[in-house]
C-alpha positions in Angstrom: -3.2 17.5 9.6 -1.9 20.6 10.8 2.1 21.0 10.0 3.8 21.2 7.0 5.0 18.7 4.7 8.6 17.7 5.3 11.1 16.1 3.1 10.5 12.0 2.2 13.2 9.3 3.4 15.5 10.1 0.6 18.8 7.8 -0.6 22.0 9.2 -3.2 20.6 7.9 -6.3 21.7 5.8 -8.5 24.0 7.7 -11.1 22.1 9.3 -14.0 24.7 8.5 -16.6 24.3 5.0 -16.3 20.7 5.4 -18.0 21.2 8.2 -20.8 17.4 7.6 -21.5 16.1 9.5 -18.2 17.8 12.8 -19.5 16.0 12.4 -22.8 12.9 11.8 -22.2 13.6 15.4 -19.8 14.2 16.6 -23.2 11.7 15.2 -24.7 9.3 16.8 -22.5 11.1 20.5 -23.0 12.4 20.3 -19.5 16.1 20.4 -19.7 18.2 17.3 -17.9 18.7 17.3 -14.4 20.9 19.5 -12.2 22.7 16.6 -10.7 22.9 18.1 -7.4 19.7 18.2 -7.0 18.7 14.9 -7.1 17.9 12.2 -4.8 16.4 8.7 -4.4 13.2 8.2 -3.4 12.8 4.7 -1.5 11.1 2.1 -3.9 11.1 -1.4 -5.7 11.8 1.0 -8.8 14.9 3.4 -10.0 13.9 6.7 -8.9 15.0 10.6 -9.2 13.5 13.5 -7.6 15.1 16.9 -8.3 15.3 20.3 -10.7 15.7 20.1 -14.0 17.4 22.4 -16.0 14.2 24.4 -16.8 13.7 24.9 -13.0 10.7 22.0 -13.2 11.1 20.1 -10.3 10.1 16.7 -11.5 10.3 12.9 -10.3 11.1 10.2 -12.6 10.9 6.5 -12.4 12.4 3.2 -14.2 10.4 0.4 -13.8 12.1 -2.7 -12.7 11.8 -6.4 -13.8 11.3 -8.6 -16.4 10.3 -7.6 -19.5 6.7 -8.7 -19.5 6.2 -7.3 -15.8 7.7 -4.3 -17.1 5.3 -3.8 -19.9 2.5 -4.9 -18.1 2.9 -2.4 -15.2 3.7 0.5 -17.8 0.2 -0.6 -19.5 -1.6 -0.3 -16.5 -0.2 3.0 -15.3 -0.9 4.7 -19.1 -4.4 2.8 -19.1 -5.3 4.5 -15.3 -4.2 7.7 -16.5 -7.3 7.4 -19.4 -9.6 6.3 -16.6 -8.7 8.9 -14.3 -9.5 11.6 -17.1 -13.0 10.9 -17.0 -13.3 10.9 -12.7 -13.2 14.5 -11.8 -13.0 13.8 -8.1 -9.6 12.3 -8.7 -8.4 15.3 -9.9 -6.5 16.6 -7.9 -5.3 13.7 -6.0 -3.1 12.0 -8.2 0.0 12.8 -9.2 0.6 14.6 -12.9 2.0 12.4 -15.7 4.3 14.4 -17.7 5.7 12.2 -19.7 6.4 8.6 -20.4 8.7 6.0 -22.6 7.5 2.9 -22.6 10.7 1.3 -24.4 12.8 2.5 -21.7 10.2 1.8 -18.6 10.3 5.7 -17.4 7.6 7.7 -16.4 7.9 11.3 -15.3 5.3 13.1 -12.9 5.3 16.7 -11.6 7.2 16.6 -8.4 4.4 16.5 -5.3 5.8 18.4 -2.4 4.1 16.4 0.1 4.9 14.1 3.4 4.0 10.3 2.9 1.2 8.7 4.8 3.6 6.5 6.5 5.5 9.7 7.8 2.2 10.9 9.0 1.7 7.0 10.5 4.6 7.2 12.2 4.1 10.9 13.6 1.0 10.2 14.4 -0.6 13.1 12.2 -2.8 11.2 10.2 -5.7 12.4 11.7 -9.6 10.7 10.9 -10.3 14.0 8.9 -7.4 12.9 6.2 -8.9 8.6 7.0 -12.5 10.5 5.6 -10.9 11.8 2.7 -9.1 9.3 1.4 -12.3 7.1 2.0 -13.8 9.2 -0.3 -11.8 9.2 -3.1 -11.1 5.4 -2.7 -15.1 5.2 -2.7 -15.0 7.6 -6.2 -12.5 5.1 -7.3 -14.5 2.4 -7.0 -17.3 4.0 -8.3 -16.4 5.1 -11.2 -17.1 3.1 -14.9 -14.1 1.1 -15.9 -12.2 2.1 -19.7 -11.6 -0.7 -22.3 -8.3 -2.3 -22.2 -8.1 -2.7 -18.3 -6.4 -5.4 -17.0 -9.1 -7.9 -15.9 -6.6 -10.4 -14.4 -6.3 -11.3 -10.4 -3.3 -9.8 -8.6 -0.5 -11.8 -7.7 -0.9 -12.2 -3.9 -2.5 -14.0 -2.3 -1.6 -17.2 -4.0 -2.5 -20.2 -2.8 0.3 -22.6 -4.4 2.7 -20.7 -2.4 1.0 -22.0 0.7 1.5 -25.6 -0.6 5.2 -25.5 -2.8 7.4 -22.7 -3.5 9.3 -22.2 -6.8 12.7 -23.4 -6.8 14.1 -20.0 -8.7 12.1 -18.1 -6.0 12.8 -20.4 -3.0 16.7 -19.7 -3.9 16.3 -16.6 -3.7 14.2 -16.0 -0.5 16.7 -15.0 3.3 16.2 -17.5 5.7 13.3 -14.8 7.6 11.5 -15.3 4.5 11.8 -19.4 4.4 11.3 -18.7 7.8 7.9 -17.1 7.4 6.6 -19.1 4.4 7.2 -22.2 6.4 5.4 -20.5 8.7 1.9 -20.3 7.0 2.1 -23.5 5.0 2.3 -25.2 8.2 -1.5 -24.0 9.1 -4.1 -26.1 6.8 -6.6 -23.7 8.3 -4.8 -20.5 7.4 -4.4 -22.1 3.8 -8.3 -23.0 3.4 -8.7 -19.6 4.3 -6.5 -18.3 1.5 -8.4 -20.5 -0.5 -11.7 -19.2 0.4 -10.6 -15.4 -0.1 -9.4 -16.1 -3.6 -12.8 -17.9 -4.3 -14.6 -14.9 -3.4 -12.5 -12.9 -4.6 -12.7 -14.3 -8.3 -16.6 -14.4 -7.8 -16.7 -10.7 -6.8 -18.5 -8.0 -8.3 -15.4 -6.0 -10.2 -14.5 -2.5 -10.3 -11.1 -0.2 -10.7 -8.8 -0.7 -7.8 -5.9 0.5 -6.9 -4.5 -3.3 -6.2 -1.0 -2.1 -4.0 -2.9 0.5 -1.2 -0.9 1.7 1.3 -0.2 4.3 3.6 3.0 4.9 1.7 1.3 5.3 -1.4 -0.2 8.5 -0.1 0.9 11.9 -0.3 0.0 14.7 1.8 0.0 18.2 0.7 0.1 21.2 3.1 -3.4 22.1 4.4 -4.4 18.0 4.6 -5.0 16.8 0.8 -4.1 13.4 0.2 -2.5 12.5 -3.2 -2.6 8.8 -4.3 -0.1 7.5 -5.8 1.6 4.3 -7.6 -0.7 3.1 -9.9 1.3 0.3 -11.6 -1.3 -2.7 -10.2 -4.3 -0.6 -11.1 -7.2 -2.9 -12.9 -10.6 -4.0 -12.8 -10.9 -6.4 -8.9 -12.5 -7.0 -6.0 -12.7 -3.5 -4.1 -12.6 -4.9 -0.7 -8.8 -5.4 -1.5 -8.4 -1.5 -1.2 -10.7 -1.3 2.0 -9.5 -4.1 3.7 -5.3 -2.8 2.6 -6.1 0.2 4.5 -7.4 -1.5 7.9 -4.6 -3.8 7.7 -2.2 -0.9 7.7 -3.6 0.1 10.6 -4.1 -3.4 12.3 -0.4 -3.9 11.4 0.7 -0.1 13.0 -1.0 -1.0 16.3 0.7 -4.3 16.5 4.5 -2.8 16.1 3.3 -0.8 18.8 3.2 -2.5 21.6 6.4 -2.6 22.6 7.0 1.6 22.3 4.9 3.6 24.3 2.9 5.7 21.6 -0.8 6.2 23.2 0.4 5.1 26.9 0.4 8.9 27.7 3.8 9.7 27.9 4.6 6.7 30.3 7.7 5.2 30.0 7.9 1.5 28.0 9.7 -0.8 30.3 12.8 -2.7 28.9 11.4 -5.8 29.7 10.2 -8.5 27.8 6.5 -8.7 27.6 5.1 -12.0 29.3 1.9 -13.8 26.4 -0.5 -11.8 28.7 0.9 -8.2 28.6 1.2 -8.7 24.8 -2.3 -9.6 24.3 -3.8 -6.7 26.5 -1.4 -3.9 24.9 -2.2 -4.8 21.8 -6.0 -4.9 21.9 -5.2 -1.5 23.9 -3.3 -0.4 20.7 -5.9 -1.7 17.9 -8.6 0.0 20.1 -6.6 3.8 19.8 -5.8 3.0 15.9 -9.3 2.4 15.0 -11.1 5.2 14.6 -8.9 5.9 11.7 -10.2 2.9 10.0 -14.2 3.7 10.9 -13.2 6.9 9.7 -12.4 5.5 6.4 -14.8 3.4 6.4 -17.6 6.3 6.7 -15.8 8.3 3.9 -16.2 5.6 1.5 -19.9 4.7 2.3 -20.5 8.6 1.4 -19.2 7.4 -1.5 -20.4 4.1 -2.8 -22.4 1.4 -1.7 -20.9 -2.3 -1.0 -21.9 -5.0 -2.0 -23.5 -7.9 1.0 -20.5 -9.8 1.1 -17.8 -6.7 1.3 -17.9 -7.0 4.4 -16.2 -10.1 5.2 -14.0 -9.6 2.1 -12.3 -6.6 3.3 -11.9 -8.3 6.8 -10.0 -11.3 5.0 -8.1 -9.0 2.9 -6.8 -6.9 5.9 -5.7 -10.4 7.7 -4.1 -11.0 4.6 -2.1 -7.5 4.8 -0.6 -8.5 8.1 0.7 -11.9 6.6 2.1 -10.0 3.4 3.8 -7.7 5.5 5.6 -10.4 7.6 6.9 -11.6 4.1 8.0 -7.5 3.0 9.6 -7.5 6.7 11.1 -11.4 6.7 13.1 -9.8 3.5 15.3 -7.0 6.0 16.0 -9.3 8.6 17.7 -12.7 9.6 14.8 -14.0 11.8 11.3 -13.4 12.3 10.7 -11.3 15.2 8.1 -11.8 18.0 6.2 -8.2 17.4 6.2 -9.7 13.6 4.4 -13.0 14.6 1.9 -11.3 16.7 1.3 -9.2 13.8 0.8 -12.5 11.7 -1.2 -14.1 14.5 -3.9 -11.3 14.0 -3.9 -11.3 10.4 -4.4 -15.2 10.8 -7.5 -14.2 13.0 -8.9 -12.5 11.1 -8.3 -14.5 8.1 -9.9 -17.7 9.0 -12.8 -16.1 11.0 -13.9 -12.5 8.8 -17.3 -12.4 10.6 -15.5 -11.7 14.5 -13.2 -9.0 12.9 -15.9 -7.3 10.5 -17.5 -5.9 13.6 -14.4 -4.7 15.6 -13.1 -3.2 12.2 -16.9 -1.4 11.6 -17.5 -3.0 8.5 -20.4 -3.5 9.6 -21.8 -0.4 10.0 -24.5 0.5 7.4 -24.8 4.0 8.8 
């Protein structure tokens, strides 16, 4: 990486005086409230303020959001990964700094990271293979590292294979159309659902070690001079760690698809305003994947440095990154009307490689021993 950080997407937040407790924990912690005009809204699932406080600490604080049990469960995870990460010293410095927590109240407070996102640097097209090694590494440190007691033992949500067969009625009301759209979608396809099936198999069987469970590009921050800070650690817990791996390829996979219809990597050449006959779809997007990858081998070599996988990682990681595809047509479904035909070449891949691990493994280098 080689400029400077800028400013993340950023919305007016949500007024402080509506939630009395954010202020006092600030106080709590010696920090002094807010100065209002210098706050602003992060984007997230959660209530979020970044700004000065009073002390001149610039500080980011945020309130979880949910029910009560998903609240508490994601506050006990964050608190118990802050033990763990006390005992890894090559996490470090690549995490954000908890200052402060209330658990009645769902808030957390960290030291304020002055940093661009990954996805900024995604989208730039910054993120360079030197940053991919990196955060290889410190995903393979992860990985390696002994678990504490207390961690939550318990599979992640997704992927769930009784939403491929019947959705919940308080969830199906709640879904746009794109969604229904999408979910109709997938449990239309008895072979995607077998495979869904078979990942979760192997995924219960697998050997288990701390993950980060919600890896993305987004969840990374970038400090000036390259150094990645990971971040968002309310899914932490003891689980497969191909789910990590296989999150970041898909990010990728998922990057090159949107692609094809822009012209990042064509040179400079100008993208027709055309549409894009099956053919000219299926040749820029290998042609896409094929300038994205590095990235992912990159990755991929970091964390070998690191740790090494178990014999059936492989293919694991390979089903989880297919998976990343179809769970990002579901995030997407949920900003639009109807599904769009980048977003069901993007699920077309993730099917791929899905149902047939072994003929993406190789193209992904997961393969690689070396």
């Amino acid at each position: 990486m080689t400029r400077a950080p800028r400013a993340s997407l950023a919305f007016r937040p949500i007024d402080l005086d509506a939630y009395p407790d954010v202020d006092a924990l600030l106080a709590r912690l010696e920090l002094g409230p807010f100065v209002r005009d210098s706050v602003s809204a992060p984007v997230g699932r959660n209530h979020a303020w970044s700004g000065r406080t009073e002390s001149g600490r610039e500080v980011f604080v945020k309130r979880l959001v949910g029910s009560v049990p998903d609240v508490r469960d994601r506050m006990d995870r964050m608190l118990t990964f802050e033990r763990f990460a006390g005992g890894v010293p090559e996490l470090t410095a690549h995490i954000p700094e908890l200052l402060g927590h209330d658990r009645a109240a769902g808030l957390v407070a960290f030291a304020h990271v002055e940093a661009a996102s990954g996805a900024e640097l995604m989208v730039d097209e910054t993120f360079g293979t030197e940053l991919a090694h990196v955060v290889g590494r410190k995903i393979g440190a992860l990985h390696s590292a002994a678990p504490v007691d207390g961690m939550d033992s318990t599979l992640p949500d997704l992927p769930k294979p009784e939403l491929l067969h019947a959705l919940p009625l308080g969830m199906y009301n709640e879904l746009s159309f794109a969604e229904l759209e999408a979910w109709r979608l997938m449990q239309r396809d008895e072979a995607l659902i077998k495979a869904v099936e078979n990942l979760r198999h192997w995924e219960s069987a697998a050997p288990r070690t701390p993950s980060h469970c919600d890896f993305r590009v987004d969840q990374l921050l970038v400090c000036d001079g390259g150094i990645p800070v990971i971040a968002d650690w309310e899914e932490f817990r003891l689980a497969d760690p191909a789910r990590d791996v296989g999150a970041f390829a898909g990010e990728w996979l998922y990057r090159s698809v949107l692609d094809i219809v822009t012209n990042r990597g064509d040179g400079g050449a100008e993208f027709p305003d055309v549409e894009l006959t099956h053919a000219q779809v299926l040749s820029r997007g290998a042609e896409k994947i094929e300038r994205l990858l590095p990235l992912v081998h990159a990755f991929w070599r970091g964390y070998r440095a690191c740790r090494e996988p178990d014999p059936g990682f492989p293919l694991r990681a390979t089903a989880f990154a297919g998976w990343h595809l179809l769970d990002r047509l579901v995030a997407g479904a949920s900003r639009g009307q109807r599904l769009t035909g980048i977003e069901r070449a993007a699920a077309g891949i993730g099917r791929g490689a899905l149902i047939t691990p072994h003929k993406f493994a190789a193209l992904l280098g997961f393969e690689e021993t070396t």
